[in-house]
C-alpha positions as a Python dict, from the first residue, in 0.01 Angstrom:
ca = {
    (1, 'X'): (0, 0, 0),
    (2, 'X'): (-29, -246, -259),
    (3, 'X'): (-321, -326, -443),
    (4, 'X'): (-436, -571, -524),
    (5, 'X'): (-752, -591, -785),
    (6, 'X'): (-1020, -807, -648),
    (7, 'X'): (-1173, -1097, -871),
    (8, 'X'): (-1443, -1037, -1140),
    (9, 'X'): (-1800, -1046, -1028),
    (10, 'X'): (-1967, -1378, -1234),
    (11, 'X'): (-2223, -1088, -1375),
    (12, 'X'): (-1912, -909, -1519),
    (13, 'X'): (-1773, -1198, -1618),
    (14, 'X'): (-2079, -1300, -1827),
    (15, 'X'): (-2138, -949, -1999),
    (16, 'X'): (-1776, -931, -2123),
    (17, 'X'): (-1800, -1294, -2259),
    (18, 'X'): (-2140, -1217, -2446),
    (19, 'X'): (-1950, -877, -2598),
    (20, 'X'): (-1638, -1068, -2738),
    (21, 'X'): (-1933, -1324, -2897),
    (22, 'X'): (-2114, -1043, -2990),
    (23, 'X'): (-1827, -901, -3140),
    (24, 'X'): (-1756, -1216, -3345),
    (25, 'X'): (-2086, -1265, -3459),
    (26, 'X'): (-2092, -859, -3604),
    (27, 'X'): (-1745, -968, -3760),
    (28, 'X'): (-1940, -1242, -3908),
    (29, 'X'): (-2277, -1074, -4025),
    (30, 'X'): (-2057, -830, -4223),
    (31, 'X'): (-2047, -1174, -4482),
    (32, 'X'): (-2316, -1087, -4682),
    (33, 'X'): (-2548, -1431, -4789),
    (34, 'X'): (-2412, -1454, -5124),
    (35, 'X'): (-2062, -1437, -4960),
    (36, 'X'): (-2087, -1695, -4755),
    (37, 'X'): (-2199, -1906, -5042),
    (38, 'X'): (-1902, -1831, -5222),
    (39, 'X'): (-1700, -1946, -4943),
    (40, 'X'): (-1884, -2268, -4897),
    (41, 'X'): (-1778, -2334, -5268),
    (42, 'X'): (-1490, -2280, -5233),
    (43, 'X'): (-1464, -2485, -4915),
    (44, 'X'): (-1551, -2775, -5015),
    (45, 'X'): (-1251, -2781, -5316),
    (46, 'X'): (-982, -2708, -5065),
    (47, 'X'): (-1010, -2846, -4699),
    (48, 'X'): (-1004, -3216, -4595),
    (49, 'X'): (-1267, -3317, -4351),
    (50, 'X'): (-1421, -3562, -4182),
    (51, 'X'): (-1693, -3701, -3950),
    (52, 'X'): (-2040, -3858, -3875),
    (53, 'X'): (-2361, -3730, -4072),
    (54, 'X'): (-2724, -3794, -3945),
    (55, 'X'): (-2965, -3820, -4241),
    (56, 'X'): (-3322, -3782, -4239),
    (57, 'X'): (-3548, -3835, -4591),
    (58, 'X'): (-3900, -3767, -4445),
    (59, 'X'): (-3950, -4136, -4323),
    (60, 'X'): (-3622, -4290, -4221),
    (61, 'X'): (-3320, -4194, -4035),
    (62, 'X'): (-2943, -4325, -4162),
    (63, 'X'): (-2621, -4255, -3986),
    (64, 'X'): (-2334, -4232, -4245),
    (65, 'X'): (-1971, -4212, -4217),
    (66, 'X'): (-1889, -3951, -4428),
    (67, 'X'): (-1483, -3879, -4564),
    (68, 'X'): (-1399, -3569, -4760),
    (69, 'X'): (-974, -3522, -4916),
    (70, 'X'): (-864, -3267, -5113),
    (71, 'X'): (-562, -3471, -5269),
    (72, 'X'): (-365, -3252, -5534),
    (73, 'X'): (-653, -3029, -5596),
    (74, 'X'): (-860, -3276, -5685),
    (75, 'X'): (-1192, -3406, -5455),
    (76, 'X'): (-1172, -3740, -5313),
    (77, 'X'): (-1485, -3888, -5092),
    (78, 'X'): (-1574, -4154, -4886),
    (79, 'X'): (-1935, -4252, -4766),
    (80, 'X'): (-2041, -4537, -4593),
    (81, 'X'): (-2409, -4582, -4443),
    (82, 'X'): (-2384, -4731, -4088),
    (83, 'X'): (-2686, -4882, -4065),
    (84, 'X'): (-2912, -5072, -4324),
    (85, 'X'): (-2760, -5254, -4632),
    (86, 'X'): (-2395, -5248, -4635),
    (87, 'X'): (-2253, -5015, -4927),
    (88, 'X'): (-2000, -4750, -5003),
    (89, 'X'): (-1985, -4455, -5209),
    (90, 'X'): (-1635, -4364, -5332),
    (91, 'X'): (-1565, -4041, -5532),
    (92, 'X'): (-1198, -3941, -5660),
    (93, 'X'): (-1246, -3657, -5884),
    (94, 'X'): (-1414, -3747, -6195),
    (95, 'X'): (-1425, -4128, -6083),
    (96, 'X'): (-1747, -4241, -5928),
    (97, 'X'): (-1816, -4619, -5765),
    (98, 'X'): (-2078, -4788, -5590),
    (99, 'X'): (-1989, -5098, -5357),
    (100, 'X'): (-2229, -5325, -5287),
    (101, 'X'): (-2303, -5685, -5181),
    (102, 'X'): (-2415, -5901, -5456),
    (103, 'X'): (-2762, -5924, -5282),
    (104, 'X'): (-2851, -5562, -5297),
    (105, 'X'): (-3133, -5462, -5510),
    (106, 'X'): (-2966, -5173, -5600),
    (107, 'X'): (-2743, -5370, -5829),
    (108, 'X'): (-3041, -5493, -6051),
    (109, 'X'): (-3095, -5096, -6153),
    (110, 'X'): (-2742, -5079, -6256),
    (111, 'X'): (-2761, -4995, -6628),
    (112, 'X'): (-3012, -4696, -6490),
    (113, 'X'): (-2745, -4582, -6221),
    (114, 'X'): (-2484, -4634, -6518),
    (115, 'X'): (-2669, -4483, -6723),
    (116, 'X'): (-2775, -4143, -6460),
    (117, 'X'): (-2337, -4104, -6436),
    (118, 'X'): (-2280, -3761, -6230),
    (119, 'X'): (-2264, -3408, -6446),
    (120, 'X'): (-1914, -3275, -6460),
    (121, 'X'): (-2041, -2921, -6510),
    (122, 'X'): (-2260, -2924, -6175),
    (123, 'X'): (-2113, -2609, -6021),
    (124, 'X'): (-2356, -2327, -5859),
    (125, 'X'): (-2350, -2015, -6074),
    (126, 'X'): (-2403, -1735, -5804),
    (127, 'X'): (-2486, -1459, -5998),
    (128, 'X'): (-2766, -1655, -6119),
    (129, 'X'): (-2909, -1761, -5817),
    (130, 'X'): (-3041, -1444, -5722),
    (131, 'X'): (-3297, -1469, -5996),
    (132, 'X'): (-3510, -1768, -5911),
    (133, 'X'): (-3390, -1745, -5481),
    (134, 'X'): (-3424, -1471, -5247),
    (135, 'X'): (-3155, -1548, -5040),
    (136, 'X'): (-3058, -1396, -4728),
    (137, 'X'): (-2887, -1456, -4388),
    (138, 'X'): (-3125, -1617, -4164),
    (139, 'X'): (-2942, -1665, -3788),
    (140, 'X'): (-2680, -1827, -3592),
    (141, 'X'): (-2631, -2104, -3458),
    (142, 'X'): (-2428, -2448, -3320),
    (143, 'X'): (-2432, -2778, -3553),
    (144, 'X'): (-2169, -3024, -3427),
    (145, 'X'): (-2069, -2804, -3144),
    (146, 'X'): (-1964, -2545, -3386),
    (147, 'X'): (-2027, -2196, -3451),
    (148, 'X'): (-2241, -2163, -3750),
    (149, 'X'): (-2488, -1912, -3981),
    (150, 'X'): (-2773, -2000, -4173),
    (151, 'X'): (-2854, -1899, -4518),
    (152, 'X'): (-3167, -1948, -4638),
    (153, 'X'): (-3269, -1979, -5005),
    (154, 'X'): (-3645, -1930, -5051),
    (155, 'X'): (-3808, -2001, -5380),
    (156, 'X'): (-3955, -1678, -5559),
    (157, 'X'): (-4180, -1972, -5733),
    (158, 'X'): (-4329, -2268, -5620),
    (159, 'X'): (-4145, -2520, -5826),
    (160, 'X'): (-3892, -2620, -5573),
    (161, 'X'): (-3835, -2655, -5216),
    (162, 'X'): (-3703, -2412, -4966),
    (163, 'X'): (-3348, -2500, -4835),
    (164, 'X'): (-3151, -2370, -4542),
    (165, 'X'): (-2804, -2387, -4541),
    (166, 'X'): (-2611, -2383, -4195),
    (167, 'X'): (-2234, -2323, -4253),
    (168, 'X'): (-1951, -2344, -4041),
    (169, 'X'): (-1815, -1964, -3928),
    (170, 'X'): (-1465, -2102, -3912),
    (171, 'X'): (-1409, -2311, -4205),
    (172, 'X'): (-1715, -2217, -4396),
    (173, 'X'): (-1776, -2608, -4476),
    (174, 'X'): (-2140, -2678, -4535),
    (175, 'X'): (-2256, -2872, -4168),
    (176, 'X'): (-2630, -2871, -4238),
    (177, 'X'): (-2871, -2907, -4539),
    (178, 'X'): (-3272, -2842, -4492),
    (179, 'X'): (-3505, -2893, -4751),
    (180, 'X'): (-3878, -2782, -4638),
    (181, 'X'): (-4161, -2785, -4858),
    (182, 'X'): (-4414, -2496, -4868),
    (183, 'X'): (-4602, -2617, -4575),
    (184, 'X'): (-4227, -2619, -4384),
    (185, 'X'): (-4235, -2975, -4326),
    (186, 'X'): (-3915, -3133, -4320),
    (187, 'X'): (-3841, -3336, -4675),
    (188, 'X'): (-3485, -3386, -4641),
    (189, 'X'): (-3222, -3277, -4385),
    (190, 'X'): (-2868, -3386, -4354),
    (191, 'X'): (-2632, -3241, -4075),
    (192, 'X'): (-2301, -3367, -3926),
    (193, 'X'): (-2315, -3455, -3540),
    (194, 'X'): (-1954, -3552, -3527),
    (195, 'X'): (-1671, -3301, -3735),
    (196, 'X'): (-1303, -3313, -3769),
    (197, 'X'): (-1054, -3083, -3965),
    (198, 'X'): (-836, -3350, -4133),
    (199, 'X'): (-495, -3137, -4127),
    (200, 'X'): (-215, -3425, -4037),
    (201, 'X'): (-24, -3627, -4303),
    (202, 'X'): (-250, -3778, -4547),
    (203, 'X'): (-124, -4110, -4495),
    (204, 'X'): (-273, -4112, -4182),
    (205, 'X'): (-586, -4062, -4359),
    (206, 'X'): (-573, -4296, -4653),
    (207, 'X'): (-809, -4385, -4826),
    (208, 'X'): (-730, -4716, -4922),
    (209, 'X'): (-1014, -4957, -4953),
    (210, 'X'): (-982, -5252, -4771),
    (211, 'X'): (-1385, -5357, -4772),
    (212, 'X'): (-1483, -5708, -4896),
    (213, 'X'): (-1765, -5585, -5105),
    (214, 'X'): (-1852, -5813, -5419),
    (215, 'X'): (-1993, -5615, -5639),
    (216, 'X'): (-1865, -5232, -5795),
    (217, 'X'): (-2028, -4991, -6019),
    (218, 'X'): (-1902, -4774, -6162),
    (219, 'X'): (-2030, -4445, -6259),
    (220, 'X'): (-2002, -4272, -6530),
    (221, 'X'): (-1923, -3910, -6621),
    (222, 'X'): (-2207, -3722, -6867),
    (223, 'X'): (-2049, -3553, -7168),
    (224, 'X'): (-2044, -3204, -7196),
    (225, 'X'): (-2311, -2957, -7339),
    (226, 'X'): (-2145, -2943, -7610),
    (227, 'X'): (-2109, -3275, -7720),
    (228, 'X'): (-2491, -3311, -7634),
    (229, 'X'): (-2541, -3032, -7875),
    (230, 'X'): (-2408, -3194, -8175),
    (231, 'X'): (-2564, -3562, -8049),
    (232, 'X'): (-2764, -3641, -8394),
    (233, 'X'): (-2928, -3992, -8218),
    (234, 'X'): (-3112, -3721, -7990),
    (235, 'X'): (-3471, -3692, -8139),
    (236, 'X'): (-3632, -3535, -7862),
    (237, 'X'): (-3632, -3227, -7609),
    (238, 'X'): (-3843, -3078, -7336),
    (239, 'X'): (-4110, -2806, -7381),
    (240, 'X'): (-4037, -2664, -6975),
    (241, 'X'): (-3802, -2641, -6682),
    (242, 'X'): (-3855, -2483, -6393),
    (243, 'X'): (-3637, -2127, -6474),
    (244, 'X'): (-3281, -2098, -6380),
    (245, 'X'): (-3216, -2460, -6451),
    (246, 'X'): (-2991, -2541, -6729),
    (247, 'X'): (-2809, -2825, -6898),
    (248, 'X'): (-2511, -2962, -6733),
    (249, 'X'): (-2476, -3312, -6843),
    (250, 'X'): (-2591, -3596, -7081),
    (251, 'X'): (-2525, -3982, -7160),
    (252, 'X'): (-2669, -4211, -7383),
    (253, 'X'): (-2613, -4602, -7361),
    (254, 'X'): (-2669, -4868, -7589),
    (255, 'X'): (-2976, -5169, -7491),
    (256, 'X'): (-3024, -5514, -7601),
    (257, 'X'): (-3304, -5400, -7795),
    (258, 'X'): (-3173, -5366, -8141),
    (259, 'X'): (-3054, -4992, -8255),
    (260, 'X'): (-3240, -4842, -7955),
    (261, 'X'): (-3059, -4683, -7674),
    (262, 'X'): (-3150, -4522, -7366),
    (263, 'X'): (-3090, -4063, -7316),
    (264, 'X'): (-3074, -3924, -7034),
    (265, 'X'): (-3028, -3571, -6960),
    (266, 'X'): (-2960, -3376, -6655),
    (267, 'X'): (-3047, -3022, -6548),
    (268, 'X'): (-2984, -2751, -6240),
    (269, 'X'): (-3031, -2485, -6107),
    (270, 'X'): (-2669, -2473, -5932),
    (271, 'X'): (-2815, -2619, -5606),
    (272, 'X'): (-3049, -2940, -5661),
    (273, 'X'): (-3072, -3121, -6002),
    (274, 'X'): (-3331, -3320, -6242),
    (275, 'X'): (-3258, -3554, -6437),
    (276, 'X'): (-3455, -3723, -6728),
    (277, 'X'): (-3455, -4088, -6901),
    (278, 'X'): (-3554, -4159, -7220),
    (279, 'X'): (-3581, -4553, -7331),
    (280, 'X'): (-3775, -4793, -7538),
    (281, 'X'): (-4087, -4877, -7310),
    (282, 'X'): (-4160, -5270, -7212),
    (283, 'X'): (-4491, -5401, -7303),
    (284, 'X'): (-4572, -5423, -6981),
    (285, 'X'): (-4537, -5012, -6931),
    (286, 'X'): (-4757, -4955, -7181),
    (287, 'X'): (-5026, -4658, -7081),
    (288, 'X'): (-4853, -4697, -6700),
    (289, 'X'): (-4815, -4376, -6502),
    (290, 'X'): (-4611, -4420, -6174),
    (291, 'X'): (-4464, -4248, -5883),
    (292, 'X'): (-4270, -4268, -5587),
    (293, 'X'): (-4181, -3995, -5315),
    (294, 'X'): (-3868, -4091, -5070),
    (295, 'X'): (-3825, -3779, -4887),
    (296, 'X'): (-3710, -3492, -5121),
    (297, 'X'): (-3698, -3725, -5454),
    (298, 'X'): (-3933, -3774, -5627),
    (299, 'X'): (-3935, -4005, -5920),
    (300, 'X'): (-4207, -4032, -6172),
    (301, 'X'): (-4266, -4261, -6526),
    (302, 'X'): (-4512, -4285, -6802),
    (303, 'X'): (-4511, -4406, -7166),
    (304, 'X'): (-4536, -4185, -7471),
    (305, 'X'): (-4548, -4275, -7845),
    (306, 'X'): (-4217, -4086, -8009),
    (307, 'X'): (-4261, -3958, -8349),
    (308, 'X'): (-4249, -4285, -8552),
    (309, 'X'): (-4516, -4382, -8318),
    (310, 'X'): (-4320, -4615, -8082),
    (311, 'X'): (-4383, -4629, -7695),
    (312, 'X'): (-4148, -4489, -7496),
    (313, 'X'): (-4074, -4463, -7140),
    (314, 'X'): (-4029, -4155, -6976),
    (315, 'X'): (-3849, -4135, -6634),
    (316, 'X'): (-3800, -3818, -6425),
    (317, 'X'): (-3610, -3818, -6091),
    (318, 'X'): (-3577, -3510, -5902),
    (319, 'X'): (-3520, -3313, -5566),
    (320, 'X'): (-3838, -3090, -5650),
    (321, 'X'): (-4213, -3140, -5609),
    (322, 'X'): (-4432, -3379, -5712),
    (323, 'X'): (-4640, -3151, -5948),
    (324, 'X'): (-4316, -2966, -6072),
    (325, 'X'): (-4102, -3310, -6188),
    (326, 'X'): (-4482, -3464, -6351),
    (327, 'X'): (-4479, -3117, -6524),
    (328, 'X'): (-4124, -3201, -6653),
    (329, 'X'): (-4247, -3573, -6763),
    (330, 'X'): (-4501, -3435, -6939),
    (331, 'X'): (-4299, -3200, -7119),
    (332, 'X'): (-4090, -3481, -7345),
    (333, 'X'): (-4147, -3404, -7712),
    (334, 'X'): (-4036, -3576, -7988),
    (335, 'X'): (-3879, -3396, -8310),
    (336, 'X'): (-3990, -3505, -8622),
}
């Protein structure tokens, strides 16, 4: 007699499926949070990747196309917004460009994006983390149609946001950000909806620009700690920031306004950064106080009188609260 086994029952079927998943996920939960941090890191300086991100800053939504090479070690991005004003953010290593239209009011604030440049010592420090985040594994789950986990970094003060991190159980490529205030409204969430693995010849991925944008800034790199550290034109310094932020860039450029320049200084925490401006103040700042919230950044300005009793204007931009970037502001002394 020969048997013959008969088919699998759709019940039995279902059960063995949800043990090999369960089985993957337990392979996966053995990552501990701090682990899979690590591996994002580490990620994001060796795989090419690339695909369509949804942002959302707390009042708008923007679709962006976003492009992300690893040529020769070094990290080369792409991203283009696909809807509102045409521009393009290009990144190859320490070189950093903005292209715009010669309309965009973005490039009237270019000797403050100039002047902002990009740290080249922004790199999380993990074993520090622990001390201002409790951070911890905090589900599963499917961004992109991909298998992910969520790490969540809570605040053990109230001086920044919460953020969840969903990364990909694969490739361990960072496919979601969420920033929630203390309330857990939403402030600022990115995540892809479209992903791609960018493994074929990188030709067939170039980068080459062929956009007919009219106008390009460039960028600038901050100088190290260390040179800020022996900068004798700084005069002034800040009495608090929020702990486990430290130094990790700085840049000073020269004004039209005789010998005076503008400083500005930039701080993290390894995950989200600050940054503060120092500059001579117009008459027309004089005693002003302003603000302005767009999503998770907040950026705030008054006038102060430095210690030869000259106004100047203080700037603060951050991805922290309100009270906690004011409390920054307000922390600009001047030496003597």
């Amino acid at each position: 007699m020969t048997f013959r086994p008969s088919p699998p029952h759709p019940i039995t079927t279902l059960v063995l499926c949800c043990t090999v998943f369960g089985y993957c996920s337990a392979i996966a939960e053995e990552r501990s949070a701090e682990e899979w941090l690590r591996a994002m890191n580490a990620a994001q300086q060796e795989l090419s990747y690339a695909g369509t991100l949804s942002y959302f800053n707390g009042d708008e939504l923007t679709t962006l196309d976003y492009r992300h090479m690893v040529v020769h070690g070094e990290v080369h991005q792409h991203v283009t917004p696909l809807n509102g004003p045409s521009r393009k953010f290009i990144r190859e290593g320490l070189s950093v460009s903005l292209q715009l239209d010669s309309d965009d009011e973005l490039v009237q604030m270019q000797e403050k994006i100039e002047a902002g440049g990009i740290s080249t010592t922004f790199n999380p420090k993990f074993d520090k983390l622990g001390e201002t985040y409790n951070i911890a594994v905090d589900g599963y789950g499917r961004i992109a149609n991909r298998s992910a986990v969520c790490v969540s970094m809570t605040p053990k003060e109230q001086d920044r946001y919460r953020i969840h991190l969903w990364i990909d159980k694969q490739t361990s490529i960072l496919l979601r950000w969420d920033m929630r205030d203390h309330d857990n409204r939403p402030v600022s969430i990115w995540q892809f909806t479209e992903f791609e693995l960018i493994e074929e010849d990188l030709r067939q991925h170039s980068f080459a620009n062929g956009s007919n944008f009219s106008v390009t800034l460039d960028i600038k790199s901050k100088q190290s700690v260390e040179e800020h550290e022996d900068d004798e034109d700084v005069q002034w310094h800040l009495d608090w920031v929020p702990k486990g932020f430290e130094l990790s860039g700085t840049s000073n450029q020269e004004l039209s306004l005789g010998r005076d320049s503008s400083h500005n200084v930039m701080y993290s925490d390894g995950i989200v950064a600050v940054s503060v401006f120092v500059e001579p103040a117009p008459k027309s700042h004089e005693g002003v106080a302003m603000e302005s919230v767009s999503g998770s950044t907040v950026v705030v300005s008054h006038t102060i009188q430095d210690h030869r009793g000259q106004s100047k204007l203080v700037t603060v931009v951050g991805d922290l609260p309100k009270k906690t970037v004011w409390r920054i502001a307000r922390g600009v002394k001047f030496d003597p």
